[in-house]
C-alpha positions as CSV (number, residue, x, y, z in Angstrom):
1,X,20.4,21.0,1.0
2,X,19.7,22.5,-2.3
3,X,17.3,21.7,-4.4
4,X,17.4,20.9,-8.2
5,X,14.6,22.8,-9.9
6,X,12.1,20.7,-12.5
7,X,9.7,22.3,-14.0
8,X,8.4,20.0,-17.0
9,X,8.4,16.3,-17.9
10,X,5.2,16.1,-16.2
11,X,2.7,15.7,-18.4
12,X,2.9,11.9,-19.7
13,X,2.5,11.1,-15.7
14,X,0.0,12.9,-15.1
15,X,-2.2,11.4,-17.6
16,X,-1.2,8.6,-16.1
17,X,-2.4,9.1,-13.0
18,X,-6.0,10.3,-14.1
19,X,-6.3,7.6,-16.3
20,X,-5.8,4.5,-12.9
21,X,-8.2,6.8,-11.2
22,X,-11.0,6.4,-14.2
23,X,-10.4,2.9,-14.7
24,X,-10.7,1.6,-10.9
25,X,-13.1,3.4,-10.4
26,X,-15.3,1.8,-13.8
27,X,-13.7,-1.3,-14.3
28,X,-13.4,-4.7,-12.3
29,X,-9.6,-4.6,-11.8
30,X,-10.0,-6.8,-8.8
31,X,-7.9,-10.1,-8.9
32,X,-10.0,-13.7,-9.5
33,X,-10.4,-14.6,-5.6
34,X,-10.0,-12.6,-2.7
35,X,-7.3,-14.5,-0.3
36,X,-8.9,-12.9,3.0
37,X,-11.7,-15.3,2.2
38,X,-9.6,-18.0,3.4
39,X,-8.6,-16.4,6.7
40,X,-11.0,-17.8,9.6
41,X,-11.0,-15.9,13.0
42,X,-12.1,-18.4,16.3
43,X,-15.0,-17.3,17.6
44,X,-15.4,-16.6,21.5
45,X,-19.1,-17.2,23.1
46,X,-17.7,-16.0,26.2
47,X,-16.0,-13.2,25.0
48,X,-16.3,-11.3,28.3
49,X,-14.9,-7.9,26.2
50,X,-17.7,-5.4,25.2
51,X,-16.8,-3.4,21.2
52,X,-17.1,-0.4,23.2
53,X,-14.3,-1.6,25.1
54,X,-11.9,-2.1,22.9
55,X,-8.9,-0.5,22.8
56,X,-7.9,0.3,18.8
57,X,-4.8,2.6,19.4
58,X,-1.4,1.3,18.3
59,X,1.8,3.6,18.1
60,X,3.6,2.7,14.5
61,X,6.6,3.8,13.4
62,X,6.8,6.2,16.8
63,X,3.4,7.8,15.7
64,X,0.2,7.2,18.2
65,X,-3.2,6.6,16.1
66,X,-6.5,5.7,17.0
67,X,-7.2,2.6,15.0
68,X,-4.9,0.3,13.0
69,X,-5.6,2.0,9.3
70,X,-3.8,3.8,7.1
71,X,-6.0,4.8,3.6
72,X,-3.1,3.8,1.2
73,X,-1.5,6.3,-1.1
74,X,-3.8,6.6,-4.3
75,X,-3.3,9.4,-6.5
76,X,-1.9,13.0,-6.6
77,X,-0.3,14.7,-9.6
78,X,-3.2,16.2,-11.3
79,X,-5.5,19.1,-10.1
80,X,-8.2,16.6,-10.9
81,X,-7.6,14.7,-8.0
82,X,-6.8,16.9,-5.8
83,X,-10.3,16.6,-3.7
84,X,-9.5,13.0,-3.0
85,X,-6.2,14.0,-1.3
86,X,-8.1,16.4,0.5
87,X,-10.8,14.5,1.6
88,X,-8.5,11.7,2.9
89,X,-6.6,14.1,4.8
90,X,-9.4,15.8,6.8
91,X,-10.8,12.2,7.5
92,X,-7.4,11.2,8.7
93,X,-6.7,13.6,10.7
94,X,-10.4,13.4,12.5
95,X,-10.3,9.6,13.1
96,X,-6.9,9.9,13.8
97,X,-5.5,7.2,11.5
98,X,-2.7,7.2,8.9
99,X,-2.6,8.3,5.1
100,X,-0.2,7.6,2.1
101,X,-0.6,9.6,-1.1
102,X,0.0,8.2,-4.6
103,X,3.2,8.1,-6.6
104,X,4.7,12.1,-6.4
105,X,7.0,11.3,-9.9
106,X,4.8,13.9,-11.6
107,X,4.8,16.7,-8.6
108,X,8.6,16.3,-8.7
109,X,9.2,16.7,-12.5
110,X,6.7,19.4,-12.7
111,X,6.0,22.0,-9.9
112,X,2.8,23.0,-11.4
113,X,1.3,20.0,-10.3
114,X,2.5,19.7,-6.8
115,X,-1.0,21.6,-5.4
116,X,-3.1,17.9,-5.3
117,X,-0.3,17.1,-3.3
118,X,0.3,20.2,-0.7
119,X,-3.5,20.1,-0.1
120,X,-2.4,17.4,2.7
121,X,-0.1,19.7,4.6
122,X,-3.8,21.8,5.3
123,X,-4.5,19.0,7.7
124,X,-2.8,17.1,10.8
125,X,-2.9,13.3,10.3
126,X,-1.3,11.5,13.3
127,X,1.2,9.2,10.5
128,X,1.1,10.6,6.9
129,X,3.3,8.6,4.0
130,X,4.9,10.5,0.8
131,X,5.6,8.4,-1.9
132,X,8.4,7.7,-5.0
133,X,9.3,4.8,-7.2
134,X,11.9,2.2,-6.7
135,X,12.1,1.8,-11.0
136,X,13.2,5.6,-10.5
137,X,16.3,5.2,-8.2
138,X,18.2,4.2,-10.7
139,X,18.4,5.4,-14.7
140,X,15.8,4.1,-16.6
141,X,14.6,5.6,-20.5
142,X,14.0,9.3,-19.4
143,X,17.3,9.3,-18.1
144,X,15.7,10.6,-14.8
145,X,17.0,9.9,-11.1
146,X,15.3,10.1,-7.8
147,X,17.8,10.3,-4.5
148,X,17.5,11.5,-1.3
149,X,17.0,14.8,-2.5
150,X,13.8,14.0,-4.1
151,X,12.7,11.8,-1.4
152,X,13.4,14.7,1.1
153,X,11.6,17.7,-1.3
154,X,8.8,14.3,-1.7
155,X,7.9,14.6,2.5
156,X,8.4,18.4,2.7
157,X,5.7,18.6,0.0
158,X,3.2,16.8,2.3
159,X,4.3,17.2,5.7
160,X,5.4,13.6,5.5
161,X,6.8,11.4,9.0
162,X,7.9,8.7,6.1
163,X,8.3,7.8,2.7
164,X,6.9,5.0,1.0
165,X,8.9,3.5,-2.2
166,X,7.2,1.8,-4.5
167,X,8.0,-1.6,-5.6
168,X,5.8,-1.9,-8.6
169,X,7.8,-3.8,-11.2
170,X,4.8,-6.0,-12.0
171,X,3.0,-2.9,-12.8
172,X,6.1,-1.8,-15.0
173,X,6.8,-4.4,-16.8
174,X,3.5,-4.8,-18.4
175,X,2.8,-0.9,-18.8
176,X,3.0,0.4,-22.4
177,X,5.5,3.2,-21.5
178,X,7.1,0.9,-18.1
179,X,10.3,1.8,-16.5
180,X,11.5,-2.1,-16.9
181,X,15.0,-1.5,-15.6
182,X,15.5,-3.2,-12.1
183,X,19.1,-3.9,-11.5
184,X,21.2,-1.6,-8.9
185,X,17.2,-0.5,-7.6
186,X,18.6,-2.8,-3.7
187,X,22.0,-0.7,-3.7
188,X,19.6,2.8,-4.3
189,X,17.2,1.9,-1.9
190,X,20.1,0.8,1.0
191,X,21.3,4.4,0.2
192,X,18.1,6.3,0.3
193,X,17.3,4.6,3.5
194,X,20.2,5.6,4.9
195,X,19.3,9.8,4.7
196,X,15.5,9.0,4.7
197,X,13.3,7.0,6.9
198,X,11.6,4.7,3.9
199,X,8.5,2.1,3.9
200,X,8.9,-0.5,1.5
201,X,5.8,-0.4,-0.5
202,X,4.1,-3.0,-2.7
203,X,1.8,-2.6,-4.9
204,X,-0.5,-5.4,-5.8
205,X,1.9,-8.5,-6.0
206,X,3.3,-9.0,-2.5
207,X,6.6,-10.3,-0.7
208,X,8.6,-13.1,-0.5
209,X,10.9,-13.8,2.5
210,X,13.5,-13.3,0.7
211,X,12.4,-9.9,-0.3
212,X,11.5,-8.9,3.2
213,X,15.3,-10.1,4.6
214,X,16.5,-7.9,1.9
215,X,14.7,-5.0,2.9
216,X,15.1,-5.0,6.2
217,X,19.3,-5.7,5.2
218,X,18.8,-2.4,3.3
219,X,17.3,-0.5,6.5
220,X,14.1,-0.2,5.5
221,X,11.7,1.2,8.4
222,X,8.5,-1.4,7.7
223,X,6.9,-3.3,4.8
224,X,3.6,-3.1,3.0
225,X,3.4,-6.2,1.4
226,X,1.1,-5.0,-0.9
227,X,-0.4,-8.7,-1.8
228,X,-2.4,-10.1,-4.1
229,X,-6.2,-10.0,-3.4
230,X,-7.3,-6.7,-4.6
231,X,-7.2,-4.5,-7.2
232,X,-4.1,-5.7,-9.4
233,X,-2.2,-3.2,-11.3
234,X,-1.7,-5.5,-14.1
235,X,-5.4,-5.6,-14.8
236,X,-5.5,-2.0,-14.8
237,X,-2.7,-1.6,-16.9
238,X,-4.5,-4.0,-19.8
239,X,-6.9,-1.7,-20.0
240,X,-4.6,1.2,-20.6
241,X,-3.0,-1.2,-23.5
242,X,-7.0,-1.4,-24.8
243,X,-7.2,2.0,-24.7
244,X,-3.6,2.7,-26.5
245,X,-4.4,-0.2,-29.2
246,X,-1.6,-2.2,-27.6
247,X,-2.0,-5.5,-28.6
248,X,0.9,-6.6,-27.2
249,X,0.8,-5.2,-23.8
250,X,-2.9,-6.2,-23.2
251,X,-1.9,-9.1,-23.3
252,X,1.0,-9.8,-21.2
253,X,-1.1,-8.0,-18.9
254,X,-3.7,-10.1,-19.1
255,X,-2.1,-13.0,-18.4
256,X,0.0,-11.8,-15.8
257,X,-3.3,-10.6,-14.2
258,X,-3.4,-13.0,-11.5
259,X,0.3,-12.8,-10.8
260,X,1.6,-12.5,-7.1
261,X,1.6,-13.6,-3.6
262,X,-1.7,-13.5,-1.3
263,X,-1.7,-10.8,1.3
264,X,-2.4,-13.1,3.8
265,X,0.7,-15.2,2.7
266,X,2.7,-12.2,2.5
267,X,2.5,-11.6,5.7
268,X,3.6,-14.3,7.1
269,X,6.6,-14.8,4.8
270,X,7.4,-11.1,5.1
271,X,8.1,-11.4,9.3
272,X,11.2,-10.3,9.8
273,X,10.9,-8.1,12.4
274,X,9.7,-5.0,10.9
275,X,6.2,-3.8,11.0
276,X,4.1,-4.8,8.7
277,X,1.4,-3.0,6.8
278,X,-1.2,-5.3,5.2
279,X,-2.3,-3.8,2.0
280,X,-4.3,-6.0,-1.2
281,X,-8.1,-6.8,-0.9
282,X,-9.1,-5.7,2.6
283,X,-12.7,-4.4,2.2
284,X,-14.1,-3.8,5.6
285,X,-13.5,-4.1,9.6
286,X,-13.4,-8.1,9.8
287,X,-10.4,-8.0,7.1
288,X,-8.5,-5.5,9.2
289,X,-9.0,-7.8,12.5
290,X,-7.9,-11.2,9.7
291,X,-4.6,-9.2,9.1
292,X,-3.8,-8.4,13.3
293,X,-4.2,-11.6,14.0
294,X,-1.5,-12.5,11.0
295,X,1.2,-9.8,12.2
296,X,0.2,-6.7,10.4
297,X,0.8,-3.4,12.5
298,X,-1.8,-1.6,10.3
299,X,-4.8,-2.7,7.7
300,X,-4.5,-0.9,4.7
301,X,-7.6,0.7,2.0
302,X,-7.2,2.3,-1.0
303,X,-9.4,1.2,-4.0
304,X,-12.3,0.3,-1.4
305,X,-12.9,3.6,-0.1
306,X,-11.3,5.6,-3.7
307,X,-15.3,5.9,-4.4
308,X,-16.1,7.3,-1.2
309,X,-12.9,9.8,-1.3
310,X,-14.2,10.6,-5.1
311,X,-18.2,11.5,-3.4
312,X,-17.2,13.4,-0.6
313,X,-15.3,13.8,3.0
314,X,-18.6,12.9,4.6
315,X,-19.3,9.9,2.5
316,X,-15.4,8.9,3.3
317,X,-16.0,9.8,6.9
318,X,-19.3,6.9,7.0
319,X,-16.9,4.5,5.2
320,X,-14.4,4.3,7.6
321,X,-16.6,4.6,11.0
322,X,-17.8,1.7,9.7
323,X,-14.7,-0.2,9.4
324,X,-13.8,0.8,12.9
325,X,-16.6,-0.4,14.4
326,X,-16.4,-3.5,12.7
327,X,-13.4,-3.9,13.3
328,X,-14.1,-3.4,17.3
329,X,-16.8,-6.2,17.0
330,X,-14.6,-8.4,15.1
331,X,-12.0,-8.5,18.3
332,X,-14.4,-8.2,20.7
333,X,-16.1,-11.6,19.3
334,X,-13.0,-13.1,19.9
335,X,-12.5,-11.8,23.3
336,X,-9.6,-9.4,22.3
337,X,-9.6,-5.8,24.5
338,X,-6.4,-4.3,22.6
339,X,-5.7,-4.2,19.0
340,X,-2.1,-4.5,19.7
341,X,-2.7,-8.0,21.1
342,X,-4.5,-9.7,17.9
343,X,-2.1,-11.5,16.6
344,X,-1.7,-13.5,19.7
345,X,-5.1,-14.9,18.4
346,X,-3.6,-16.1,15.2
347,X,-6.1,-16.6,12.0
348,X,-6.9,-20.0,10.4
349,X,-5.5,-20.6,6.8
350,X,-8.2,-23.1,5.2
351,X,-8.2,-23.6,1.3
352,X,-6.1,-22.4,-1.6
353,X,-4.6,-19.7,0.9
354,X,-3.1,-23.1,3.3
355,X,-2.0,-24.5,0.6
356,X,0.1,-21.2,-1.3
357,X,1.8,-20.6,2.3
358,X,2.6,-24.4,3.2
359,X,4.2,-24.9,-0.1
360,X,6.2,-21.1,-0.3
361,X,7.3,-22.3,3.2
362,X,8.4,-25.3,1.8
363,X,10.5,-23.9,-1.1
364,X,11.7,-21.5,1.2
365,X,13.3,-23.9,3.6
366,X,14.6,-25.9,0.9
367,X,16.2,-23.0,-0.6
368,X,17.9,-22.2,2.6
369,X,19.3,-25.9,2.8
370,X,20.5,-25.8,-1.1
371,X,22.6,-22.3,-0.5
């Protein structure tokens, strides 16, 4: 296939990208209350499994990996960042767990800034994730359109098995310079998934079950639900509108700050029969095991370990030997030998968390009866 060449339009992204990196890592962009809070695991005092035991490998998406983690796509698009990329890459490939990078829009437009992205393709990890925008599948202001061409010149750029799309209208529609354009972005996406294999990919605001029968109707290969618990792109965002003396964005962003579906509620809404990648507020081992035992094939980290990725591999590498074993003492604890077989152990819902998912399965099922 050949390719279209880009070689500017770059820039205004690329800014971009630096300036999410500076903010979450120096401002509190988390959302009010962390939903995994309200996820309780039984506890076995026979357990009768040691943590060394344990068995953490699952195969996803036809790829075999050592633990149930992917280190969610971040950031790319800017030589700055480029040792993050790196760094997740080496410690991906040496665990043997998944990676995603952040949004490759910029790479695309602008070849000169495709190096923080090809940095990955040094290194082997088992299940690696490139990643474009749903707003940019169909014509928004710049008059720009991504297809399967992009998508395919996206994975080649990282050695990609997948690619994540994006579904960050939350994040769009409060952003000073957003892409707010959503109609005809299904019909794209059922085309695209149709010449690529694609990961529907939230980003901070989770998703419904009618979103997940969608996406599955449109071939998608799994979802990240991407739910509300951790950082929230709308918080982020307001501080960008601070920072550009947007009045009016900072605050539609503020008070669409808390806006969004739990992770834990996402899940269970978003079963459809696809794997599931739980993404939004995990911060450690125990939150990995909370998310098994609601369906998810993988727990996902970004702005937990970005700090770690920014110091160093090694600091990275620490960071997420210390999820795993966590996470091998949080199943063992409740007499669990396999990863895989968590979520025959379902989690608890107690609190606000009970209440959100007894009353979206509620509406749900009277939405069904009404159409």
């Amino acid at each position: 296939m050949k390719r279209k060449k880009r070689t500017t339009g770059g820039n205004l992204h690329e800014e971009r990208k630096v300036d999410h990196v500076k903010i979450c890592l120096e401002e509190d962009v988390a959302s009010s209350k962390n939903f995994w809070d309200d996820v309780y695991l039984v506890h076995e005092a026979l357990p009768e499994v040691d943590p060394e035991d344990v068995d953490l490998t699952v195969e996803v998406f036809g790829r075999k990996l050592a633990a149930p983690i992917i280190i969610s796509g971040m950031t790319g698009g800017s030589e700055s960042v480029t040792r993050i990329n790196e760094n997740i890459a080496a410690v991906a490939e040496e665990l043997g767990i998944a990676m995603g990078v952040g949004s490759q829009r910029a790479a695309l437009l602008d070849a000169s800034l495709r190096g923080s992205f090809k940095v990955v393709k040094e290194h082997s990890p088992p299940l690696v994730l490139a990643n474009i925008g749903a707003p940019q599948l169909v014509k928004q202001n710049d008059g720009v359109v991504f297809g399967a061409e992009e998508a395919i010149d996206a994975m080649e750029m990282v050695g990609a098995h997948l690619i994540a799309v994006h579904l960050n209208f939350l994040q769009e529609m409060v952003q000073p310079e957003g892409d707010r354009k959503t109609d005809g972005v299904w019909e794209a996406l059922k085309g695209l998934s149709q010449e690529v294999p694609v990961v529907a990919k939230e980003t901070g605001a989770g998703v419904s079950r009618k979103a997940a029968i969608m996406l599955k109707e449109a071939g998608v290969k799994g979802i990240d639900v991407g739910g509300l618990s951790g950082t929230t792109f709308s918080a982020v965002e307001y501080y960008r509108a601070l920072q550009a003396s947007d009045s009016l964005k900072a605050a539609l962003a503020r008070t669409f700050w808390d806006w969004g579906i739990p992770t834990p509620v996402s899940l269970l809404r978003a079963s459809v029969g696809l794997p599931l990648i739980a993404t939004g507020g995990l911060r450690d081992g125990l939150d990995v095991a909370r998310a098994l035992s609601l369906g998810a094939a993988l727990g996902g980290f970004a702005r937990g370990v970005l700090k770690d990725a920014v110091e160093s591999k090694e600091a990275l590498m620490v960071r997420l030997q210390t999820i795993i074993e966590e996470l091998k003492v949080a199943l063992a604890l409740q007499g669990i030998k396999r990863a895989r077989d968590a979520r025959e152990r379902p989690g608890i819902l107690l609190g606000q968390t009970a209440e959100i998912a007894k009353e979206s399965s509620s509406t749900a099922s009277l939405l069904c009866t009404m159409t």
